[in-house]
Structures are given as structure tokens and as C-alpha cells.
C-alpha positions as CSV (number, residue, x, y, z in Angstrom):
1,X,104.4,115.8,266.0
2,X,104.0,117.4,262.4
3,X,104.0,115.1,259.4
4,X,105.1,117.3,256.9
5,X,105.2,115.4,252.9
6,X,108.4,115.9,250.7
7,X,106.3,115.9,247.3
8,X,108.1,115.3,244.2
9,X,106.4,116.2,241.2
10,X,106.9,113.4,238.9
11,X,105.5,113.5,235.0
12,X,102.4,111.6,236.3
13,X,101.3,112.6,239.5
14,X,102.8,114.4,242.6
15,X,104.2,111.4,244.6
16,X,104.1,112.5,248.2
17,X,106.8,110.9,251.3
18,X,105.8,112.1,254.9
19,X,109.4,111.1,256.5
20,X,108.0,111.2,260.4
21,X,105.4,107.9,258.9
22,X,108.4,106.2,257.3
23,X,110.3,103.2,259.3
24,X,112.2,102.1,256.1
25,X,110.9,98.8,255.6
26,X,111.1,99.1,252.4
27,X,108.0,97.2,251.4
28,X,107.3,99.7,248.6
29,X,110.7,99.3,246.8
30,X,110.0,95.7,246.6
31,X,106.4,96.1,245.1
32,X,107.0,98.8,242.8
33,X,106.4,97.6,239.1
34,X,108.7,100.2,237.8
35,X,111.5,99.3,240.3
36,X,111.4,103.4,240.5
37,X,111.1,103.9,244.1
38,X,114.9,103.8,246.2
39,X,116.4,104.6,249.3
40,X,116.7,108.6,249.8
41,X,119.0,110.5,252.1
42,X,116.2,111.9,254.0
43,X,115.7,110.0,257.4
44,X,112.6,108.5,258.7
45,X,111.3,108.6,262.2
46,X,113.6,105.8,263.6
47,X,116.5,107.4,261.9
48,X,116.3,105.2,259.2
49,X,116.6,105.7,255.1
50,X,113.2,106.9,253.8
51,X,112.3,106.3,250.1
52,X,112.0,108.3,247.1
53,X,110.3,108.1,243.6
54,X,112.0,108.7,239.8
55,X,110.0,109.8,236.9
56,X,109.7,106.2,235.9
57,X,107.1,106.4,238.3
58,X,103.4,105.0,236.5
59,X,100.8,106.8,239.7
60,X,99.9,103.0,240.0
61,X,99.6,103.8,243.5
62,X,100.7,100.3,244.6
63,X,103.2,101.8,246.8
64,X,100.6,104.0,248.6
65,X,98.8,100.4,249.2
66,X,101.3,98.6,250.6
67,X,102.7,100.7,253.0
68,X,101.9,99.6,256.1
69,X,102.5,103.4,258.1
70,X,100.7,105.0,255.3
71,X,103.8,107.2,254.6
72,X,103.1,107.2,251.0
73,X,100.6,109.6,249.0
74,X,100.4,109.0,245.0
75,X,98.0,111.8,243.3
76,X,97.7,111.5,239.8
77,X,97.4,114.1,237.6
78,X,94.8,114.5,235.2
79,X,95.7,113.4,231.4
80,X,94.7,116.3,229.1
81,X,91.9,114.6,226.4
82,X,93.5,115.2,222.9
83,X,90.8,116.3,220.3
């Protein structure tokens, strides 16, 4: 089986959803500080919702955590240093 990601690149950081992980429990929406994460119209593997992210999104990465298929990938991009 592939896992392929659906990366959205948010303001701060390239939040990453591999659909053939995702069972739709949605542990992450519940945990999300932000409340940014939310059911998609992508399906998961048992034919279920999977999740996606909105630019409210902080790249806390406590999504990533709880996620118990490890479905989620949060990469934060790098802040530019102002002089």
C-alpha cells in the first residue's frame, strides 16, 4: 500500500495528512489549541472523513503527537531573523 501525504502549506509550516493512516478518530480536532484542524472531504482508509488544517494553524505539532496512526506530519518552517 502507498501512503501518499496531502500537504497543505499553511503560513507556518507544511502540515502534512497521509489519508491511507487516517481512521477518523478525530483525536487531533479535539486537541488542537487553535480549533483549526476539521473534517475534510478526503476519505481515510476505512472510508471514513480524514482531517484537514486552516492557516490558523500555530506548527505546535500537538496534533502530530496525538495521533495514534501517525497520520499527521507538522514541519515548521523556518522564521526569517529580522536585523
Amino acid at each position: 500500500m502507498e501512503f501518499k501525504g496531502r500537504t497543505l502549506e499553511l503560513t507556518k509550516c507544511d502540515w502534512t495528512l497521509f489519508p491511507g493512516l487516517c481512521k477518523g478518530c478525530g483525536l487531533c480536532i479535539q486537541k488542537c489549541p487553535k480549533k483549526c484542524i476539521a473534517w475534510s472531504k478526503v476519505l481515510g482508509v476505512y472510508g471514513t472523513p480524514a482531517v484537514e488544517a486552516n492557516d490558523d494553524c500555530i506548527a505546535c505539532g500537538i496534533c502530530q503527537m496525538v495521533c495514534p496512526d501517525t497520520a499527521i506530519r507538522v514541519d515548521k518552517k523556518a522564521v526569517a531573523k529580522q536585523a
